[in-house]
C-alpha positions as CSV (number, residue, x, y, z in Angstrom):
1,X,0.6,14.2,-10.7
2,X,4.4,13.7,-11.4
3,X,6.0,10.5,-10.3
4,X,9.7,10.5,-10.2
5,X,11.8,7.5,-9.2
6,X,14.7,9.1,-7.0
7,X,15.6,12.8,-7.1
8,X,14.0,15.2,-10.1
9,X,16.5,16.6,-12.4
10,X,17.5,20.3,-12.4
11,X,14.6,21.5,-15.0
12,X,11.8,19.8,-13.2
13,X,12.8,21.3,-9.7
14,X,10.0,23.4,-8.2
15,X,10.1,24.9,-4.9
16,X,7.6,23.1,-2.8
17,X,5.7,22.0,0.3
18,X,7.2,18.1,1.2
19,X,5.9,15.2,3.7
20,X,8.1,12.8,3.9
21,X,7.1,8.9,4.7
22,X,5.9,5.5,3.8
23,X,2.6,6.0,3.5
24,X,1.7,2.3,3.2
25,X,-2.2,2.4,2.8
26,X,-2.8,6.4,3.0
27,X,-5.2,5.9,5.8
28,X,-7.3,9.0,7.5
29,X,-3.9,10.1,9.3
30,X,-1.8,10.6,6.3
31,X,-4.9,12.3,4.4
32,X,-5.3,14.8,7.3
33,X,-1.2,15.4,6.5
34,X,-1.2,15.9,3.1
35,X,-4.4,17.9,3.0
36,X,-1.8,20.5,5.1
37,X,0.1,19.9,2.3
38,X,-1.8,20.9,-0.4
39,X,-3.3,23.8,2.1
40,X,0.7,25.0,2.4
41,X,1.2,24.9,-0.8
42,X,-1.8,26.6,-2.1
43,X,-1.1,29.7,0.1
44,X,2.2,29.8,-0.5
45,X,2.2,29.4,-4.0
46,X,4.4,26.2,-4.3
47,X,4.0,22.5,-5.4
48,X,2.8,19.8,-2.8
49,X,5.3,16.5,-3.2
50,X,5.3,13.6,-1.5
51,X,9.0,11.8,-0.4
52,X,7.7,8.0,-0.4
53,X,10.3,4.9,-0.5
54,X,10.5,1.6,-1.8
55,X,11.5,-0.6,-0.5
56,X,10.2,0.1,2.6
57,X,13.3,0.7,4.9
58,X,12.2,-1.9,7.5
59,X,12.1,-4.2,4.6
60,X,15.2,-3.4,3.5
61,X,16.9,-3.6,7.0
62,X,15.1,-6.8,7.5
63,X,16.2,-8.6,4.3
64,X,20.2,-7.3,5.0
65,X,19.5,-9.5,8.4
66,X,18.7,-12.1,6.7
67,X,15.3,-12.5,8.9
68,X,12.7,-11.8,6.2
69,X,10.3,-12.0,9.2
70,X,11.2,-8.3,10.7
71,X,9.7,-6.9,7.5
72,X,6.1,-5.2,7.8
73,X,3.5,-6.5,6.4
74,X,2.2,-4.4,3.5
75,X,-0.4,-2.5,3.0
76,X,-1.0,-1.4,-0.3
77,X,1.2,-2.0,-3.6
78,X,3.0,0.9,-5.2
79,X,0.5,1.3,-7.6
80,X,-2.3,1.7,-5.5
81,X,-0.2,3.9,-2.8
82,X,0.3,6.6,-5.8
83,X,-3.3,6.4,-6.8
84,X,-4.1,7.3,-3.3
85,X,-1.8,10.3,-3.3
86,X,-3.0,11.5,-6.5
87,X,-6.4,11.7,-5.2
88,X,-5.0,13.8,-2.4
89,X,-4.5,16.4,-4.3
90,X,-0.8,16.0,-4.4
91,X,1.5,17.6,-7.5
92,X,4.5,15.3,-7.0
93,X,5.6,12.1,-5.5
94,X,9.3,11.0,-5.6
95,X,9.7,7.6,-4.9
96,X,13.5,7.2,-3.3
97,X,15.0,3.6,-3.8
98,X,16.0,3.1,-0.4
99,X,19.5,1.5,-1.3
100,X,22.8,1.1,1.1
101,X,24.3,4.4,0.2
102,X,20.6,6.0,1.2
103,X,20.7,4.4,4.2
104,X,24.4,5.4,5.1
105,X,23.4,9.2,4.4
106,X,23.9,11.5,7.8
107,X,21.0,13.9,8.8
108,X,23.2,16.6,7.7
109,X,23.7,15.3,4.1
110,X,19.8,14.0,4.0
111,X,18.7,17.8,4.9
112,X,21.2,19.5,2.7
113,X,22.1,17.6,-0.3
114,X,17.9,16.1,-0.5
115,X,15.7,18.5,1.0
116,X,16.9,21.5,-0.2
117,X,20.0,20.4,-3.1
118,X,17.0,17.7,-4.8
119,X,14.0,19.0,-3.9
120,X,13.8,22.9,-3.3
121,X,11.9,22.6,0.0
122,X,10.5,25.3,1.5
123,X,7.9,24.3,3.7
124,X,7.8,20.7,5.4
125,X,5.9,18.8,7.5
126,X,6.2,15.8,9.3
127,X,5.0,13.5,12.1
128,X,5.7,14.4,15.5
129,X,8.2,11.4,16.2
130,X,9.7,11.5,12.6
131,X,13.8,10.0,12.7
132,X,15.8,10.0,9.5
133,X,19.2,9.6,8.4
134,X,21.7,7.3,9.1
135,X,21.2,5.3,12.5
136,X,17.8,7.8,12.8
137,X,19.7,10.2,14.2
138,X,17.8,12.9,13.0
139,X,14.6,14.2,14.7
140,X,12.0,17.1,14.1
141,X,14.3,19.5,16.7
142,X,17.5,19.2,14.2
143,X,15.2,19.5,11.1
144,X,13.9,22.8,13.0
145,X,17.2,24.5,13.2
146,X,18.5,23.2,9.9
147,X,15.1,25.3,8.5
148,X,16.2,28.0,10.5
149,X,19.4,28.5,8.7
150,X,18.4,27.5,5.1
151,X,15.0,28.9,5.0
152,X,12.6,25.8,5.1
153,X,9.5,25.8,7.8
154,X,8.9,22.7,9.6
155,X,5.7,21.8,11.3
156,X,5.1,18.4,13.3
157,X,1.8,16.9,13.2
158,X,0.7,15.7,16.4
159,X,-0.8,12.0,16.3
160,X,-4.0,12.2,14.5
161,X,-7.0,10.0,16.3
162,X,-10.0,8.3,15.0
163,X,-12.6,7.9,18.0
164,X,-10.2,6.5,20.6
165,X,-7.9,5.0,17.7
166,X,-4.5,6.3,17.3
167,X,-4.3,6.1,13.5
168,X,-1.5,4.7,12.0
169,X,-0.5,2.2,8.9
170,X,0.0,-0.7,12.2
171,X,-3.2,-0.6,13.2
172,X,-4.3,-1.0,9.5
173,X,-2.1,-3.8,9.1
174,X,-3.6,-5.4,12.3
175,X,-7.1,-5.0,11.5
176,X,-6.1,-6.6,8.0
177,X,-4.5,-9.1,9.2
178,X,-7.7,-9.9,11.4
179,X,-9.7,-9.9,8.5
180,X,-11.8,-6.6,10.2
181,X,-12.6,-4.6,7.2
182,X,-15.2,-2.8,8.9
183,X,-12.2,-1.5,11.2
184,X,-9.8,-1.5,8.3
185,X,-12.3,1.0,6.4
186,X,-12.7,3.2,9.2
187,X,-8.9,3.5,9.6
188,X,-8.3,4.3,6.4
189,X,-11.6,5.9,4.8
190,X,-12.3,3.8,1.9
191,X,-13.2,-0.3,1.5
192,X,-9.4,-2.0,1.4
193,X,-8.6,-3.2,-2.0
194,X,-5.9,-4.3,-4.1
195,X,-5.6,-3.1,-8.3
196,X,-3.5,-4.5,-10.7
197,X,-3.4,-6.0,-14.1
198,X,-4.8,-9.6,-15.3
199,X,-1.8,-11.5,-15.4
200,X,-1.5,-15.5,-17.6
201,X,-0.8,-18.3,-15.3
202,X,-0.7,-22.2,-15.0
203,X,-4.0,-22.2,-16.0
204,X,-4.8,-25.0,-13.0
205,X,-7.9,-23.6,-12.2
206,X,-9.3,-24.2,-15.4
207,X,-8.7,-28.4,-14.8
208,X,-10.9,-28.1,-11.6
209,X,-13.3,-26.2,-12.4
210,X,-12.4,-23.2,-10.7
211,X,-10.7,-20.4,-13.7
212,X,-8.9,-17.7,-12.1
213,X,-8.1,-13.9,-12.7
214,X,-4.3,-13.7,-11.3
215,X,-2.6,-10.4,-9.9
216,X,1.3,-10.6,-8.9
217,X,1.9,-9.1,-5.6
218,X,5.4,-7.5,-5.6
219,X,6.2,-7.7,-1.9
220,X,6.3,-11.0,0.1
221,X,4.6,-10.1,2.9
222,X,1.1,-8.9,2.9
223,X,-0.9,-7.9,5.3
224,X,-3.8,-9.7,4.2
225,X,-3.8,-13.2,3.1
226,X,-6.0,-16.1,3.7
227,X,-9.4,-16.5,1.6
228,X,-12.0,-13.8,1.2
229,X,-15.2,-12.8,-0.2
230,X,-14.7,-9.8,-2.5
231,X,-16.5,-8.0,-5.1
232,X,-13.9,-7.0,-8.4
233,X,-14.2,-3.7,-10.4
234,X,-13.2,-3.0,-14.1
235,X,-15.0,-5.3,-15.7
236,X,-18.2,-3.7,-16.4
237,X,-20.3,-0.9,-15.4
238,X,-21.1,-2.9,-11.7
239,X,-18.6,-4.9,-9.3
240,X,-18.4,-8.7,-9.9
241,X,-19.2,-10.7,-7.3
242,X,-15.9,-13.5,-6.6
243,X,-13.6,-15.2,-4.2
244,X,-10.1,-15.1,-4.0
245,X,-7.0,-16.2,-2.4
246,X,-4.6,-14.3,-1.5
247,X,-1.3,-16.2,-0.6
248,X,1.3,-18.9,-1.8
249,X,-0.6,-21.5,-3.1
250,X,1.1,-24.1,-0.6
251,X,-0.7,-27.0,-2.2
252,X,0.1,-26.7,-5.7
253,X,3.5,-24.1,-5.4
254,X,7.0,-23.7,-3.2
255,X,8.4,-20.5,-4.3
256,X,7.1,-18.4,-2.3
257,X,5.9,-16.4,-4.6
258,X,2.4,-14.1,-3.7
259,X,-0.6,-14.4,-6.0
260,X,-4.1,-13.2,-5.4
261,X,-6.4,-15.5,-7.8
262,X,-9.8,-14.5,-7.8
263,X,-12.6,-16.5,-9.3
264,X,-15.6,-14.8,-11.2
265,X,-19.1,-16.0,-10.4
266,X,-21.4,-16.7,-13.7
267,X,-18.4,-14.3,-16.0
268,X,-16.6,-15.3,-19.1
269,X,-14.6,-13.5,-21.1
270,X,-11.0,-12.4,-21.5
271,X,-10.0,-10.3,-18.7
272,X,-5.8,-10.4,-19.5
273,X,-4.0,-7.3,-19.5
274,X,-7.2,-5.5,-18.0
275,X,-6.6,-3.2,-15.1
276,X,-9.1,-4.7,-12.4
277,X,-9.4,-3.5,-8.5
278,X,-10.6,-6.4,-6.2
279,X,-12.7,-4.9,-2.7
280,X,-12.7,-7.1,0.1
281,X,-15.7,-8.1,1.8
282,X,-14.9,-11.1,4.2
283,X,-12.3,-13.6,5.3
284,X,-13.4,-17.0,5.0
285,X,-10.6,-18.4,6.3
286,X,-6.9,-19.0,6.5
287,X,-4.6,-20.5,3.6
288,X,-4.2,-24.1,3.8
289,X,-1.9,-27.0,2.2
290,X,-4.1,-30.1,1.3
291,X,-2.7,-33.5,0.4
292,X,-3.9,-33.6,-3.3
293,X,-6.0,-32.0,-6.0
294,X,-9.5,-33.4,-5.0
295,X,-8.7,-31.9,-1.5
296,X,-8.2,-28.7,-2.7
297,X,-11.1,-28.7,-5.1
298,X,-13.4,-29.2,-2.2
299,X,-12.3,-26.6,0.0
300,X,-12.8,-24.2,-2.9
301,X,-16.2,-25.6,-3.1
302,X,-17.1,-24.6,-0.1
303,X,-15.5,-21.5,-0.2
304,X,-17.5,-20.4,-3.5
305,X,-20.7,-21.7,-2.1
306,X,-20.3,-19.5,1.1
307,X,-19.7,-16.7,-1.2
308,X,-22.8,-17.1,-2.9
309,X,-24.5,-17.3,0.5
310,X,-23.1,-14.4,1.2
311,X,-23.7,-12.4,-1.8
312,X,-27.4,-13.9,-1.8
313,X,-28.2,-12.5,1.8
314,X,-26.9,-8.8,0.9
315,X,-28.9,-8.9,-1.8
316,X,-31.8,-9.9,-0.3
317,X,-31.5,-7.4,2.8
């Protein structure tokens, strides 16, 4: 799969079958889009591609407020979001910085000067309620006569349902946020989990007897966070038992700045710069400040121990 950041140059425009969306997660209801993708493009002997954004334009909307607070939570990080799309089958994701001057862009200019200028489209498809350009003034009827007249199809995919669930990346978010990963999994057809590589950090976990693996998360709002049970891939032919916070670090931090820290039952060894994927299993519980070190040092006591209760019943059952 080709990744480009922002439009492909001249040589390495293909004609080809295009969604166009966030995609935060790539839950069952994107996967049922882009396999029409890769079906479209298969029959019609072009390249699938994916138009995916980043920042995510409520983000970026919501940080020009000023009120970081109207962002969405996120889902997955970039990483993981193209790892998902490559497993989809698809031939080509470009991944538009959404920026001012994209956001000022008219329907007309998006269409003509994106769509078929940058990326040679010739067969699209896109949600039913899909809005773009400037002010969303564009909908799937103006994308339907703008096809007409420079020789694109567009098809709109109804709402796609799992059970009685309308799927979409909200819902995800929800169940995340609830700490339901049985509903998070159904939603989006895989165990939720966040990849990245073992990063150095203060090294305080070391002083209390709790040693860390430490990913950065980019964006500052995710849609899990609290402490969980999870089981951690990558170092070793079978997952790793752990537990791991995912959050701020009130107590010991106040930057602001997103960290999951996961710690290793019976592991040592040096795990930096390794690519690791962590699978969560349960929330514990929220994130919490405590007044000091010895505080803390209890609560992530009790947290490991009701990990290892945890991990000792499953392996019992």
């Amino acid at each position: 799969m080709k990744v480009f950041r922002g439009l492909p140059n001249a040589e390495a425009r293909r004609p080809c079958a295009l969604t166009i969306g966030n995609f935060d997660g790539v839950h069952r209801g994107h996967r049922t889009l882009l396999a029409r993708v890769a079906e479209a493009a298969a029959r019609l002997g072009l390249e699938s591609a994916v138009m995916t954004f980043e920042p995510h334009p409520r983000e970026y909307f919501a940080h020009l407020s000023g009120d970081e607070s109207r962002a969405p939570l996120r889902i997955a990080n970039l990483r993981d979001k193209l790892q998902a799309l490559e497993q989809c089958g698809v031939d080509r994701v470009i991944v538009e910085h959404f920026s001012a001057s994209f956001a000022a862009l008219s329907p007309e200019r998006f269409i003509e000067d994106v769509l078929v200028g940058g990326l040679h489209v010739k067969w699209l498809i896109v949600g039913d309620d899909f809005r773009f350009g400037a002010k969303r003034a564009g909908d799937v009827a103006l994308l339907a006569e703008a096809g007409r007249r420079l020789g694109f199809d567009v098809v709109a995919l109804p709402t796609v349902m799992h059970e009685d669930t309308r799927i979409s990346s909200s819902v995800v978010r929800t169940a995340l946020a609830d700490g339901d990963f049985a509903h998070a999994q159904d939603l989006l057809g895989h165990p939720y989990a966040i990849s990245g590589h073992v990063l150095h950090g203060r090294k305080l976990g070391r002083t209390i007897g709790f040693p860390t693996l430490n990913l950065r998360i980019a964006h500052k709002r995710p849609a899990a966070s609290g402490i969980f049970i999870v089981q951690v891939y990558g170092l070793g032919d079978l997952p790793r038992p752990a537990v791991a916070s995912l959050g701020v670090r009130p107590t010991v931090e106040d930057n602001g700045r997103v960290l999951l820290e996961v710690h290793l039952f019976d592991f040592s060894g040096d795990c930096y710069g390794k690519l690791i994927r962590v699978e969560f299993l349960k929330k514990l519980r929220d994130e919490a400040k405590y007044d000091d070190l010895d505080s803390l040092t209890r609560a992530i006591d009790a947290d490991a121990r009701a990990a290892r209760d945890y991990f000792a019943q499953h392996e019992a059952v």
